[in-house]
C-alpha positions in Angstrom: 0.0 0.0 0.0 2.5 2.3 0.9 4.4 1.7 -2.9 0.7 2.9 -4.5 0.6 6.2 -1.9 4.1 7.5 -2.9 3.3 6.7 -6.6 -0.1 8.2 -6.4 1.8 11.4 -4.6 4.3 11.1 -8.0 1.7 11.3 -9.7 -0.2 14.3 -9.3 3.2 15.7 -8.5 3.9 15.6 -12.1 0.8 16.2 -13.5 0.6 19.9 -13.8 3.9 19.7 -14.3 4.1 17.5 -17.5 4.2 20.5 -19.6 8.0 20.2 -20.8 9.0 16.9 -19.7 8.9 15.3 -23.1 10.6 12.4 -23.5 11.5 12.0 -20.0 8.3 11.0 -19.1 8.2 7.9 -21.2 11.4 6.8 -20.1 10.0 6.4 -16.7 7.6 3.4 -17.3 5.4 1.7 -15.0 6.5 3.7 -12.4 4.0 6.7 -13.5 2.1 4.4 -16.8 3.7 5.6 -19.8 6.2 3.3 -22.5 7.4 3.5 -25.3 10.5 5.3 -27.6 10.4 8.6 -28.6 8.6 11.5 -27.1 4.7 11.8 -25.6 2.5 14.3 -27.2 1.4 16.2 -23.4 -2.1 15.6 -24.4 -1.4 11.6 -24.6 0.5 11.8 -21.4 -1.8 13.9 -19.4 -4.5 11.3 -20.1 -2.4 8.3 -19.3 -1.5 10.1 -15.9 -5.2 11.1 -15.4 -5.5 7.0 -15.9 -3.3 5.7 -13.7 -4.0 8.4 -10.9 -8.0 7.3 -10.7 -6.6 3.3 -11.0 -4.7 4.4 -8.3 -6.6 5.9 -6.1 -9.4 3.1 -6.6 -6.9 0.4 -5.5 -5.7 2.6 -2.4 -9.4 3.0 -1.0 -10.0 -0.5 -1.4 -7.0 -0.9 0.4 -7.6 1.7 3.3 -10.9 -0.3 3.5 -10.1 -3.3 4.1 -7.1 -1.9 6.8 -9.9 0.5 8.5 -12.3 -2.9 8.8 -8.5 -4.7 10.5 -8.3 -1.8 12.7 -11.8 -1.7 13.9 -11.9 -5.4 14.3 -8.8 -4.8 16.6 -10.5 -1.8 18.9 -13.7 -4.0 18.7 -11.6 -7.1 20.7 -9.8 -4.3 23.1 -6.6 -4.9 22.0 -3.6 -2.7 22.6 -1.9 -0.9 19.8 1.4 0.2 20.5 3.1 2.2 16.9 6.7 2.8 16.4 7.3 6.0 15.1 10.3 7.4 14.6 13.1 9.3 12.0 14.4 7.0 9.2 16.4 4.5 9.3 16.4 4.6 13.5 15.7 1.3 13.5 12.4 0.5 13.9 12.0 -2.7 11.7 15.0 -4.3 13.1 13.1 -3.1 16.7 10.2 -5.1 15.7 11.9 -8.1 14.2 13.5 -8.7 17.8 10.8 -8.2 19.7 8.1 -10.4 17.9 10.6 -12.5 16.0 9.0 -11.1 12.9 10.5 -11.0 9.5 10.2 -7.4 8.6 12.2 -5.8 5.9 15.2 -3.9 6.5 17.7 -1.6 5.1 19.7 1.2 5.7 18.2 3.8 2.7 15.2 6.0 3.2 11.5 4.9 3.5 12.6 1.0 3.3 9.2 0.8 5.1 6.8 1.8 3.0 3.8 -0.4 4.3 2.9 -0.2 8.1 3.3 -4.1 9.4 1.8 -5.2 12.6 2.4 -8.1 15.0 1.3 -9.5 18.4 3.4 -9.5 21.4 3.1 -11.0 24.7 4.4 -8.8 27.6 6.1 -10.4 30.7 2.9 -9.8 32.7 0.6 -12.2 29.9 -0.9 -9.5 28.6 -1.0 -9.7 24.5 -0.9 -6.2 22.5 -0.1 -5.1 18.9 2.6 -3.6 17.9 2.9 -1.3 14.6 6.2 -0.7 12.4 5.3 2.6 10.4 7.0 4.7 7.7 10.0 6.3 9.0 9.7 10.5 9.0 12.0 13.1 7.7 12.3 16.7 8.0 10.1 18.7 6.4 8.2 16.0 4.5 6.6 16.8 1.7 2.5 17.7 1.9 2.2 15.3 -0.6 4.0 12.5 1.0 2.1 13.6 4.3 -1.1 13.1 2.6 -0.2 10.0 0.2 0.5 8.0 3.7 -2.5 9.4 5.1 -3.7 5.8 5.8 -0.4 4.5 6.6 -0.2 7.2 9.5 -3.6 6.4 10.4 -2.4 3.6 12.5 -0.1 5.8 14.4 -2.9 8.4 15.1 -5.4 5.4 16.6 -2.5 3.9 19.1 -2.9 3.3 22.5 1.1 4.2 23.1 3.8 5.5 21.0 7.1 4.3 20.8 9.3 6.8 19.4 12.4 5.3 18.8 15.6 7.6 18.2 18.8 6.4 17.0 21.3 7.8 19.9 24.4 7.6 18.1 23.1 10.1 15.7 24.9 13.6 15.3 21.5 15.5 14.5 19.3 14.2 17.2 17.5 17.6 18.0 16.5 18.2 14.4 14.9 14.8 13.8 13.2 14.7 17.2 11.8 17.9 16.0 10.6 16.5 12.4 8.9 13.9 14.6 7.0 15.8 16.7 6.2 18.1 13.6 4.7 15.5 12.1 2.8 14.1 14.9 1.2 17.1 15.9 0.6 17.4 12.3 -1.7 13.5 12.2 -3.1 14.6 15.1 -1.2 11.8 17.2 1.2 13.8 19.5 -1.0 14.2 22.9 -1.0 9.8 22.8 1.3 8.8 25.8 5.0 8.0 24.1 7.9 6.0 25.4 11.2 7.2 23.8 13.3 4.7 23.2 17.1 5.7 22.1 18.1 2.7 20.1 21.8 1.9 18.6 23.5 2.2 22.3 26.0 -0.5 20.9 27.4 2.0 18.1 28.6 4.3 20.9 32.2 4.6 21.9 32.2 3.3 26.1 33.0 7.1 26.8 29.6 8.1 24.9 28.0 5.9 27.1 28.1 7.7 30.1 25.1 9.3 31.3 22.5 7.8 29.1 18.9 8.1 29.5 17.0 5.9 31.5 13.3 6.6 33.2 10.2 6.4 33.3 9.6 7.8 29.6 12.9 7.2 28.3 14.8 4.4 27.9 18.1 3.3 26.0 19.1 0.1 24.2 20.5 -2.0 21.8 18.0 -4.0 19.6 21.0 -6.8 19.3 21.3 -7.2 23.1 19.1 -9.7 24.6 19.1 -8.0 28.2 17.7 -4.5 26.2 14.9 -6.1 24.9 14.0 -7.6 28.2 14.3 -4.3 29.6 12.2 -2.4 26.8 9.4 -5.2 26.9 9.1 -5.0 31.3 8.9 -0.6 30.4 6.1 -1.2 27.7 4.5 -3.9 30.2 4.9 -1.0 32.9 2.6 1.3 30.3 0.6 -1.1 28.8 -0.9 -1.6 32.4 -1.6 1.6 33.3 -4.1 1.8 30.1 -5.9 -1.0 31.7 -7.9 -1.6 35.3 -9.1 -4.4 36.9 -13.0 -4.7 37.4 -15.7 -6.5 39.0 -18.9 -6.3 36.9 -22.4 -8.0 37.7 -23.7 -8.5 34.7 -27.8 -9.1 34.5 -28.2 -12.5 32.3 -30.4 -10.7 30.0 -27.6 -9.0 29.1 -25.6 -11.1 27.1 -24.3 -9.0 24.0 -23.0 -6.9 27.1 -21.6 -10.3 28.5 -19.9 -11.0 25.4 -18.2 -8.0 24.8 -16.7 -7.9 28.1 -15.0 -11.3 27.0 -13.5 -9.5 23.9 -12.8 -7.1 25.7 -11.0 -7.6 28.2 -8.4 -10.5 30.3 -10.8 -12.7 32.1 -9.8 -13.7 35.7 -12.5 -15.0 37.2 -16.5 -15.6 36.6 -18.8 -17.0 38.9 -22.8 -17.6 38.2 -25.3 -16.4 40.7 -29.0 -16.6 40.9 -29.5 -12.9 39.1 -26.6 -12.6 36.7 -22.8 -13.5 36.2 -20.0 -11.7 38.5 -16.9 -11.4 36.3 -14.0 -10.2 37.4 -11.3 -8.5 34.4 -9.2 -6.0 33.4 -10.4 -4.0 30.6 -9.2 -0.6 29.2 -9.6 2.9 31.5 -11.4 4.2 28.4 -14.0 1.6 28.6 -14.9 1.6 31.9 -17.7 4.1 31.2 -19.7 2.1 29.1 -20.1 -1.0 32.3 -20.5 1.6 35.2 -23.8 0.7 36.1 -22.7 -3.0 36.4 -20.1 -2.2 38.2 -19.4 -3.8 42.1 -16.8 -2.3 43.8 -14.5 -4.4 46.1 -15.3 -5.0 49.7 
């Protein structure tokens, strides 16, 4: 998906631009839907553009579709999203390979994650969540680019936590941490809670080392060291469970939707069955906690 957004950005880039471009724009291809030798009359290529941008932008709203139905489905069953955002090439995909043992694609060039991938992780206390490697920012991205990942970003705007990852043996570290918040304020995603996480401790020199940041919303690491994961995954636990309380709810048999939704909910610990309904006792997210108040028994 994210391929089609920066080609669909390319695209109407280019198109009141064509005027002039000639035979460059043939040599180009697939990437923007034009072959062939020689040199495009502007009329043909404007149409072929106009083409591919409303192909494109078909197959990128069926696309946003189907992820909006994912994402829904995953609110829907309470799960907790957790996004890595981040400057390029920080190391956000090698992050998530380590943590979930996925098998994201990495490389050291910009935007070599172009699609947002998402995984389940199980925190030390048992609690499952979702975690979300997004498309690394840059300064002063482009409108268009900010609008042709509109979808991707989507995902980091909906989290439950933010883990913005900063690569520690950078030089420039004030300027990117600057793009990034930029950019979040810009989605609409920078009042969600964020654990900063300066990543790449192992480039550093031991003198470099001294003093580096550790508590309760930052912490540092190495994504190859075994130990830093542990420690990163106990710190996202620490979080995770903050968004979450534990409740006992008396639940009216006659209200079984209710009853069922609580299961998807939430982490069942116990249930028992009385004569006038079923007491359950979970933890379910903060945010939630309005909708069962009238069921709800407080302890004793």
């Amino acid at each position: 998906m994210g391929k089609k957004q920066v080609e669909l950005a390319q695209l109407n880039y280019n198109l009141p631009r064509l005027k002039g471009l000639g035979i460059q724009l043939s040599r180009l291809g697939g990437g923007i839907g034009t072959r062939g030798p020689g040199e495009t009359k502007l009329e043909t290529d404007r149409r072929r553009l106009r083409r591919r941008i409303q192909k494109v932008t078909k197959e990128l709203a069926s696309l946003a579709k189907t992820r909006k139905t994912q994402g829904s489905r995953r609110e829907k069953d309470g799960v907790f999203s957790i996004a890595l955002v981040g400057y390029t090439n920080v190391g956000k995909s090698t992050l998530l390979n380590k943590l979930t043992e996925a098998d994201v694609y990495v490389a050291d060039k910009l935007f070599a994650t172009l699609d947002s991938t998402t995984r389940k992780l199980v925190l030390p206390s048992n609690i499952a969540v979702v975690i979300t490697d997004t498309v690394g920012f840059i300064n002063r991205l482009p409108h268009e680019l900010v609008a042709a990942f509109k979808s991707t970003l989507e995902e980091v705007a909906s989290a439950d936590l933010l883990l913005h990852v900063i690569d520690v043996s950078d030089g420039d570290t004030p300027t990117r941490l600057n793009a990034v918040n930029t950019i979040l304020k810009e989605i609409g995603a920078s009042d969600i809670e964020r654990l900063h996480v300066y990543n790449k401790a192992d480039l550093l020199e031991e003198d470099q080392k001294v003093g580096l940041k550790s508590s309760q919303d930052e912490i540092t690491i190495s994504s190859f060291k075994r130990e830093d994961l542990e420690d990163l995954a106990r710190a996202i636990d620490e979080r995770v469970k903050k968004g979450f309380i534990q409740v006992r709810v008396k639940i009216p048999y006659d209200q079984g939707a209710l009853r069922q939704w609580l299961y998807s909910q939430g982490a069942l610990i116990s249930e028992e069955h009385m004569d006038d309904g079923s007491m359950i006792e979970l933890r379910l997210k903060r945010k939630e906690i309005s909708r069962i108040e009238e069921y709800r028994v407080q302890n004793s």
